[in-house]
C-alpha positions as CSV (number, residue, x, y, z in Angstrom):
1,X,-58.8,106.9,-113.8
2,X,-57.8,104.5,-111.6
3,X,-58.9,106.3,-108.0
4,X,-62.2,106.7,-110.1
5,X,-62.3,103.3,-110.4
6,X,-61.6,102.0,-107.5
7,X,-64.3,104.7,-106.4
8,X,-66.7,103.6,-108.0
9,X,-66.1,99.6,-107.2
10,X,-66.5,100.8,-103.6
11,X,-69.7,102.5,-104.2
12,X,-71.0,99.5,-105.8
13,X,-69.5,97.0,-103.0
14,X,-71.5,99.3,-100.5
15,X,-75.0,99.3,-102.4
16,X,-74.9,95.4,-102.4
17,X,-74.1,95.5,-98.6
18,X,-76.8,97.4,-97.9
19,X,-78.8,95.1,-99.2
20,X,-78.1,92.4,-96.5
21,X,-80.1,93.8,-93.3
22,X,-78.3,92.6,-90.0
23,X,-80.4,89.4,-89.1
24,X,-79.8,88.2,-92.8
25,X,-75.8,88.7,-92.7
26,X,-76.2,86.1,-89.7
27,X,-78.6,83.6,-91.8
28,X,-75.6,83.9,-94.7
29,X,-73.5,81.2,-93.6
30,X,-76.4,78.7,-93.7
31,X,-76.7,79.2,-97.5
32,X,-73.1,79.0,-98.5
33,X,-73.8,76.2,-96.5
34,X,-76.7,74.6,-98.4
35,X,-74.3,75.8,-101.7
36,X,-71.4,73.8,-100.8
37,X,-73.3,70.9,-100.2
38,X,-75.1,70.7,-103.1
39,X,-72.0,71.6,-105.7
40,X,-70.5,68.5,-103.8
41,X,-73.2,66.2,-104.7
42,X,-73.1,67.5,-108.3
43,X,-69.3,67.1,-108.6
44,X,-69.4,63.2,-108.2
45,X,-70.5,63.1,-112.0
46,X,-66.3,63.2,-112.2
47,X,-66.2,60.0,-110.4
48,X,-67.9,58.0,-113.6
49,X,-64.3,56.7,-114.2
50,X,-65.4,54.6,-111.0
51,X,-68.2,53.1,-112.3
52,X,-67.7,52.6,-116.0
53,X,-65.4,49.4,-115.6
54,X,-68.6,47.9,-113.9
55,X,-70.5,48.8,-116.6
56,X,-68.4,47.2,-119.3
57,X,-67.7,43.9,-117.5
58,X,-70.9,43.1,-115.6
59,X,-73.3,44.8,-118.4
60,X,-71.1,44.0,-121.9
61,X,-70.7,48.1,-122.6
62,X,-67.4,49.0,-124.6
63,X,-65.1,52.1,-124.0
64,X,-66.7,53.9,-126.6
65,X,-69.9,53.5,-125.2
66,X,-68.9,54.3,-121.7
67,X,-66.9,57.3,-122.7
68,X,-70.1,58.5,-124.3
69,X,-72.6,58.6,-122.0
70,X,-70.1,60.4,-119.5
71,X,-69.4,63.0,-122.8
72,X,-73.1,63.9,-123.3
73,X,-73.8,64.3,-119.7
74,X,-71.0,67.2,-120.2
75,X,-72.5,68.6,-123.0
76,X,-75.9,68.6,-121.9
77,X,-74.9,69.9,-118.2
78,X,-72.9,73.2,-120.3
79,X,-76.2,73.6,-122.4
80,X,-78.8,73.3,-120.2
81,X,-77.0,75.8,-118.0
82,X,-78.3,78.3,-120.1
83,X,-82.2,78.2,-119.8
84,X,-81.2,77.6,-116.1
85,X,-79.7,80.6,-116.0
86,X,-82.3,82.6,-117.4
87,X,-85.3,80.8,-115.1
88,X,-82.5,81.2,-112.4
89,X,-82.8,85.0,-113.1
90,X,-86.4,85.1,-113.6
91,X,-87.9,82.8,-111.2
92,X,-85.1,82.6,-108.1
93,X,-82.8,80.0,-107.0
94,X,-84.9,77.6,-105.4
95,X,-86.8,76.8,-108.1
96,X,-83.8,75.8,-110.4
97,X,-82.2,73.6,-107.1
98,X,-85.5,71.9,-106.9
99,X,-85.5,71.4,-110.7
100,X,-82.3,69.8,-110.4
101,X,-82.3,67.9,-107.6
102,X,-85.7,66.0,-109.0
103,X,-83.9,65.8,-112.7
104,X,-80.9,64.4,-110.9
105,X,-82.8,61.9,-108.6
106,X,-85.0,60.6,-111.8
107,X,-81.4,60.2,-113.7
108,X,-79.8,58.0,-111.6
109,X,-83.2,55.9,-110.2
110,X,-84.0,55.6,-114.2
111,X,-80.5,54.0,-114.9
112,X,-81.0,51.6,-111.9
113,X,-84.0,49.7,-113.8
114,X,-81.8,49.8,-117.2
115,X,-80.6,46.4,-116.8
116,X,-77.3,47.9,-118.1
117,X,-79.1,49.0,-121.8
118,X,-76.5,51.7,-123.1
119,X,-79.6,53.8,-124.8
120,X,-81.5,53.5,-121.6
121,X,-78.0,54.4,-119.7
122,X,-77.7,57.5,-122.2
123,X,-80.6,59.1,-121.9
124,X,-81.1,58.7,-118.3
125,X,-77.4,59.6,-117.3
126,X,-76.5,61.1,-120.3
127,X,-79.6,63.5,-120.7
128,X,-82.0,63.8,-117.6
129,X,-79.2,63.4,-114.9
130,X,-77.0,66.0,-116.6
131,X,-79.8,68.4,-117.1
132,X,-79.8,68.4,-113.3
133,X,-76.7,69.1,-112.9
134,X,-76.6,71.6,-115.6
135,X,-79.8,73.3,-113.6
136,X,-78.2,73.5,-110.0
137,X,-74.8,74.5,-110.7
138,X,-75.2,78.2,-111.5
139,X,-77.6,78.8,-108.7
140,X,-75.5,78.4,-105.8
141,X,-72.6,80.3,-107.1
142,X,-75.0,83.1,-107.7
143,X,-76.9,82.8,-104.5
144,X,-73.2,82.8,-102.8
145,X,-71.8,85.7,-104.5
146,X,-75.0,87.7,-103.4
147,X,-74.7,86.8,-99.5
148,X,-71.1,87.8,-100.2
149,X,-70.6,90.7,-101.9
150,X,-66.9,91.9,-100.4
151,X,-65.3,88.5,-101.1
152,X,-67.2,87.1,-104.2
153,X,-64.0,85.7,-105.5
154,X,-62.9,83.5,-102.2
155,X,-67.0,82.6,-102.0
156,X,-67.3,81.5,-105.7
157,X,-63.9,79.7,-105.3
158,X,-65.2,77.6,-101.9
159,X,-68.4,76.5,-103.5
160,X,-66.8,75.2,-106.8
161,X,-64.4,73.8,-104.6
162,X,-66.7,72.0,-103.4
163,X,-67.7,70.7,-107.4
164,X,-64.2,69.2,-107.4
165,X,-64.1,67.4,-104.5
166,X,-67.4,65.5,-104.5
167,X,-65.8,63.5,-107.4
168,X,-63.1,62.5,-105.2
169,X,-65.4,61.7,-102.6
170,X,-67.7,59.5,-104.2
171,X,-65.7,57.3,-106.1
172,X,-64.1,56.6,-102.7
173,X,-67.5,55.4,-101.1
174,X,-68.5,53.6,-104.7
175,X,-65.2,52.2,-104.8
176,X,-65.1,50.8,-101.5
177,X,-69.0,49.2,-102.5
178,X,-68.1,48.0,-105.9
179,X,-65.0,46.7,-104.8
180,X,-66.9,44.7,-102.2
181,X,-69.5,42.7,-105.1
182,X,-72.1,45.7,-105.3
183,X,-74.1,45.8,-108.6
184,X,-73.4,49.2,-110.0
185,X,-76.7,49.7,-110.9
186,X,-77.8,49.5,-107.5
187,X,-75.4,51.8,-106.3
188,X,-76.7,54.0,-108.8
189,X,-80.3,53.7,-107.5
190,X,-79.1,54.4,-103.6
191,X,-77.5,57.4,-105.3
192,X,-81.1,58.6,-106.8
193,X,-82.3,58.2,-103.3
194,X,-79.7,59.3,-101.1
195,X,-78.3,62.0,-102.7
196,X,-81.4,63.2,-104.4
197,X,-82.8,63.9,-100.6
198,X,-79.9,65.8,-100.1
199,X,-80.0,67.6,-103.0
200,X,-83.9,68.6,-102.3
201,X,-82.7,69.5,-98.5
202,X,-80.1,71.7,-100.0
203,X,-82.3,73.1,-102.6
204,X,-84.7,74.7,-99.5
205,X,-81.7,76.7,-98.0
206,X,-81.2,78.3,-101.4
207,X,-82.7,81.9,-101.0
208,X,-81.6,85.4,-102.5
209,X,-81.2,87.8,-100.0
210,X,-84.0,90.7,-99.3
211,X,-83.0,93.5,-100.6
212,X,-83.6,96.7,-97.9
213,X,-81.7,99.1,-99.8
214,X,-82.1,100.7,-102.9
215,X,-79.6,99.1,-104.9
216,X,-77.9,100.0,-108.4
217,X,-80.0,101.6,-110.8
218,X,-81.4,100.2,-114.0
219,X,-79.3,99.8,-117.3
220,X,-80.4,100.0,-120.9
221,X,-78.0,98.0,-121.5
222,X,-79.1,93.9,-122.9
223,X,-77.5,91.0,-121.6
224,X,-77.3,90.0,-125.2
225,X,-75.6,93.4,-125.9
226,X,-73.1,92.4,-123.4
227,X,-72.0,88.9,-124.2
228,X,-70.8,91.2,-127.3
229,X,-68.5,93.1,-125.7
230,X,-64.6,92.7,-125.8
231,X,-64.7,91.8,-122.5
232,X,-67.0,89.1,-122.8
233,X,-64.7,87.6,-125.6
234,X,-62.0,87.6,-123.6
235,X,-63.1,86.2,-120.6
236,X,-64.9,83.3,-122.8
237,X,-61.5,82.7,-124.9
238,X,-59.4,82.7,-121.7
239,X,-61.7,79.9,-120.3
240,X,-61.7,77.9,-123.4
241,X,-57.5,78.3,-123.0
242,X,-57.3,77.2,-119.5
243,X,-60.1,74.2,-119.4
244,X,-58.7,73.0,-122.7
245,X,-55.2,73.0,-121.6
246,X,-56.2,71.4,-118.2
247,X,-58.7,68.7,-120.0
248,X,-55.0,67.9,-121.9
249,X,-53.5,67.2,-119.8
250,X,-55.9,65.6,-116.9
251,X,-58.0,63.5,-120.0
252,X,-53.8,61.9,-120.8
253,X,-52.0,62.4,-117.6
254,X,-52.1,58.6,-116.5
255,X,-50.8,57.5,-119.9
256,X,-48.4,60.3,-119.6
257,X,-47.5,59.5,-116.0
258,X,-46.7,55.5,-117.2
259,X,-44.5,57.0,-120.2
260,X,-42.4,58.8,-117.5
261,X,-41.0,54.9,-116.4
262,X,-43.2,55.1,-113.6
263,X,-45.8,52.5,-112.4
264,X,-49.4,52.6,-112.3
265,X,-49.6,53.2,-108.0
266,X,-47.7,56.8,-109.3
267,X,-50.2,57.3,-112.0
268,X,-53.2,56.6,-109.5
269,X,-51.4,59.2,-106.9
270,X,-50.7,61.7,-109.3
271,X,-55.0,61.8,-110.7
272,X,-55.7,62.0,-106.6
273,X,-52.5,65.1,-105.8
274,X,-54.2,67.2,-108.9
275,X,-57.5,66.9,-107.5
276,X,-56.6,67.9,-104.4
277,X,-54.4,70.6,-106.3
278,X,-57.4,71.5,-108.2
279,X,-59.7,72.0,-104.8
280,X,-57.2,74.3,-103.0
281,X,-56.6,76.7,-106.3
282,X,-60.1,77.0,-106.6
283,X,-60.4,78.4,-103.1
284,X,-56.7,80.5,-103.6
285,X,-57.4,81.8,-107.2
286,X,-61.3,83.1,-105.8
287,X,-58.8,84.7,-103.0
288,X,-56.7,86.3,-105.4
289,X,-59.0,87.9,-107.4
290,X,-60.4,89.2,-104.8
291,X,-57.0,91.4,-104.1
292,X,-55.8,91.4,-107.6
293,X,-58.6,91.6,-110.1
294,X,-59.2,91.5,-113.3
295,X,-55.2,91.1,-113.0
296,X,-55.3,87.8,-112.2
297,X,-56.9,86.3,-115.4
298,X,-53.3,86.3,-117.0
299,X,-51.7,86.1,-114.0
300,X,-53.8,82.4,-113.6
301,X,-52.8,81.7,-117.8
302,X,-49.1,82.5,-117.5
303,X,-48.8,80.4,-114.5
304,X,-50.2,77.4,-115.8
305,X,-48.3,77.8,-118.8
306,X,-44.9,77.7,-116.6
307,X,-46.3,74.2,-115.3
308,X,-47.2,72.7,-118.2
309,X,-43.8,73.9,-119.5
310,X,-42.4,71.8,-116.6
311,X,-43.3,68.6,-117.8
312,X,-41.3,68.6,-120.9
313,X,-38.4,68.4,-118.5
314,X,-37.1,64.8,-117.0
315,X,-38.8,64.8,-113.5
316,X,-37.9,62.4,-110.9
317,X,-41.2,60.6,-109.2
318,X,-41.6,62.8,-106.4
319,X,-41.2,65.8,-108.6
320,X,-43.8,64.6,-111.5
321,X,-46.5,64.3,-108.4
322,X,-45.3,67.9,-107.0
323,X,-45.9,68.5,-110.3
324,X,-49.4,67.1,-110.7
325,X,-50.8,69.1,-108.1
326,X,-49.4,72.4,-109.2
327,X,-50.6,71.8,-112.6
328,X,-54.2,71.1,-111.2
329,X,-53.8,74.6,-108.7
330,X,-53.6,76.2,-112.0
331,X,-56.3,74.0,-113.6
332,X,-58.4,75.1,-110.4
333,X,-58.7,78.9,-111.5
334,X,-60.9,78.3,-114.4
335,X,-63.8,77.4,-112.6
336,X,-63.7,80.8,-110.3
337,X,-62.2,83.4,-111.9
338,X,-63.8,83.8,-114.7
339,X,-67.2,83.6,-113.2
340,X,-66.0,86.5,-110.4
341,X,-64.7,88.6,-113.4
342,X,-68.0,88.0,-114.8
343,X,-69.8,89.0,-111.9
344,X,-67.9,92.1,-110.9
345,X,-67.9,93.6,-114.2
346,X,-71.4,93.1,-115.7
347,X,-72.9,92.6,-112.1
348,X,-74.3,90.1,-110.3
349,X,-77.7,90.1,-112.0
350,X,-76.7,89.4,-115.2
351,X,-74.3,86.5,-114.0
352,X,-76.6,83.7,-114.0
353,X,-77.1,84.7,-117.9
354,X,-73.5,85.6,-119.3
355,X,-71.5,82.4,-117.2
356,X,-73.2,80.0,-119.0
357,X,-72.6,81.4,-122.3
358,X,-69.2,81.6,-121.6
359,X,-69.2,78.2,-119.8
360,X,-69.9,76.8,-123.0
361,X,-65.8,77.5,-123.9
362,X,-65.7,74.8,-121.3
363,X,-68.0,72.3,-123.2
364,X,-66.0,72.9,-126.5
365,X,-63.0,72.6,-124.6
366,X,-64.1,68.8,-123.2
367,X,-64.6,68.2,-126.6
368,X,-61.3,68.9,-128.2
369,X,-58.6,69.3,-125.2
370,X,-58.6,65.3,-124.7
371,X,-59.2,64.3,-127.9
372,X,-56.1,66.5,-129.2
373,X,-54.0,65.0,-126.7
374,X,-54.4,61.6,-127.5
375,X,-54.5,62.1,-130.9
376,X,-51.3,63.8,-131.0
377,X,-49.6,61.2,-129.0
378,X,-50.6,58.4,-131.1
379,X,-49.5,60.4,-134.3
380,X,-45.9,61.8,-133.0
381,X,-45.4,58.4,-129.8
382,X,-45.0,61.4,-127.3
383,X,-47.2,63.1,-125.7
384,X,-44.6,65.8,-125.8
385,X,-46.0,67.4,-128.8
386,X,-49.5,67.4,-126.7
387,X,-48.3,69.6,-124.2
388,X,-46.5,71.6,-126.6
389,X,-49.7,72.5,-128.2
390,X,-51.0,73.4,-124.7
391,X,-48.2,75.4,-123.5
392,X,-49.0,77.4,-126.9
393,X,-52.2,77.3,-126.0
394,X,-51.8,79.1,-122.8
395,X,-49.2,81.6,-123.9
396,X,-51.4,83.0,-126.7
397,X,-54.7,83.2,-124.3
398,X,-52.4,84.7,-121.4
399,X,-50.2,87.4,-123.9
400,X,-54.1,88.1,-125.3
401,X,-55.5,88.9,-121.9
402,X,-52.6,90.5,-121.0
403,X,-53.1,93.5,-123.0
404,X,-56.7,93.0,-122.7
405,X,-56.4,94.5,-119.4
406,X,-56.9,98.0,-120.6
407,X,-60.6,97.1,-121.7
408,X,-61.3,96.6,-118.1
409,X,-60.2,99.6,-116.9
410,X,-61.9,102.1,-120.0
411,X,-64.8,104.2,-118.6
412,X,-67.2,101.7,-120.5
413,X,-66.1,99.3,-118.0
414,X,-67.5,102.0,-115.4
415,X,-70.5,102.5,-117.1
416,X,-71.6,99.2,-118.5
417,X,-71.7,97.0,-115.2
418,X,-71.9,100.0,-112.1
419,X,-75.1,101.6,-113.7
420,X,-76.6,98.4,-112.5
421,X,-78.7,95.9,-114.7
422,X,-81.6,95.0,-112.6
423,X,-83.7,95.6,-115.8
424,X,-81.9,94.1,-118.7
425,X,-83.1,91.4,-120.4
């Protein structure tokens, strides 16, 4: 069973070569390119932390408020993905980029002539800005993975990569600006401008490849059928388990970092060495599955758990920061593993429609992960009991996937995603 699958994995790796004629395979590296680029510029919605203390003194918003406008462009990012997915599938890439870069540029501009108004800041931000981001950030990943069928999992892990590290990036610039008497709301509108342009610049180098070859051959088999299967549970559950734990702990870990003894230049370092943690175990997890699998969605669970673990021992300083950034390596596999599983098993046409749906774990899990975590710490004075629950967290979803395996390797596995699904709807 296992030579026929690895058989028939081949065969399929060689149809979506062929694909690729030989001037294309050259033009490749412009889009992943184009794909990096714009995930960065979507990724700096993590940098609102930078701007909402701006908001609150300059403009008379509260945390609450604040806290909401940056939850709600979560939520409607996660469900937005969904119709973008399908028009991503239906229409092409470009079309979706375009849509987000202008929904993105009108977010941002909008909240610039808000005068600080939280409902005018909520539905600009909140609604219209992450609908844009919700609408560009399956298409590059999918546009990536095509250019690069034989290393899909490296691929989908540099251009999420590049989602993480455009947070850290812009709240360095606005930092640097606020900190120097900036309105915020200015910045806001240079962002509309600025990085709107290069989102529409980006958008234009977002192209399928031509397809020269025959390809796979069509599938009875729905999308909606799929998003039923075993599989598709699992992958969804272990997503929801890894994103909730890592929300946990990221959402509390300054608070947690300061209830270690330490001071708040540690707690500042240790949010910046996850990050950075988070950026490189996107790029290594995508690089792992690549070798390993299907293997490495409870290899990625266990491992995770085993750091979180780690915290409920005393730590020196230096250890807690190792710490931080092997905690957000793990954190880091979420966003690329589950979207290569998703792409090798059910194939890539049917990606743009299934990763949102199970993207949506990640949307309950930004609702529940920090919220759990602070909760718990007020309730018990620890946060100890928080990463208990985590560490449970991951152990169940990893032990569950574990012996999940065998679903992966079952001859439905062969026949669901390999008979190809260029006609499912």
């Amino acid at each position: 069973m296992i030579k026929l699958l690895n058989f028939e994995l081949s065969r399929a790796l060689r149809d979506e070569l062929l694909l690729l004629d030989s001037q294309a395979m050259k033009n490749r590296w412009i889009v992943l390119s184009a794909s990096v680029l714009f995930q960065t510029v979507l990724g700096g919605i993590y940098a609102w932390s930078t701007f909402s203390p701006s908001l609150m003194e300059v403009y008379g918003l509260n945390n609450a408020q604040s806290s909401f406008i940056f939850g709600l462009t979560i939520a409607v990012f996660t469900l937005s993905m969904i119709y973008a997915g399908r028009l991503l599938r239906k229409r092409g890439p470009r079309l979706t980029a375009n849509l987000s870069a202008f929904l993105y540029m009108t977010g941002y501009l909008l909240a610039s002539v808000s005068n600080g108004r939280f409902i005018l800041l909520l539905i600009s931000l909140g609604v219209i800005t992450g609908a844009g981001i919700g609408f560009g950030y399956v298409g590059p990943i999918s546009v990536s993975m095509k250019w690069f069928p034989e290393k899909k999992g490296l691929i989908t892990g540099i251009a999420v990569a590049g989602f993480g590290g455009g947070a850290v990036l812009l709240s360095t610039v606005a930092g640097i600006f606020i900190d120097s008497g900036t309105d915020v709301l200015l910045f806001f509108r240079w962002m509309g401008i600025l990085l709107g342009a290069v989102l529409l610049t980006a958008a234009q180098g977002m192209a399928e490849p031509t397809k020269t070859g025959a390809g796979t051959l069509p599938s009875s088999v729905r999308v909606s059928d799929k998003a039923r299967t075993p599989q598709f549970l699992l992958i969804t559950a272990a997503l929801f388990a890894g994103t909730f734990a890592g929300l946990l702990v990221i959402g509390n870990l300054v608070p947690m970092v300061r209830e270690a003894g330490l001071s708040g230049a540690h707690a500042i370092a240790a949010v910046s060495v996850f990050a950075a943690g988070n950026a490189v175990g996107r790029i290594s997890w995508g690089h792992l599955f690549d070798h390993f699998g299907f293997a490495s969605i409870p290899s990625s669970l266990l491992f995770f758990a085993a750091a979180v673990f780690i915290l409920l021992l005393p730590l020196s300083s230096w250890l807690l920061l190792l710490m931080s950034a092997v905690l957000g390596f793990g954190f880091g596999s979420c966003f690329v593993i589950y979207a290569s599983a998703i792409s090798r098993f059910y194939g890539i046409d049917s990606f743009p429609v299934l990763y949102p749906l199970a993207f949506l774990g990640y949307g309950a899990a930004g609702i529940f992960g920090p919220v759990a975590g602070g909760q718990l710490a007020d309730s018990t004075g620890s946060f100890d009991s928080a990463i208990i629950v985590s560490l449970a967290v991951l152990v169940a979803a990893g032990a569950s996937t574990l012996w999940g395996l065998r679903f992966f390797e079952e001859k439905s596995r062969i026949e669901l995603p390999l008979q190809a699904d260029l006609q499912d709807s």
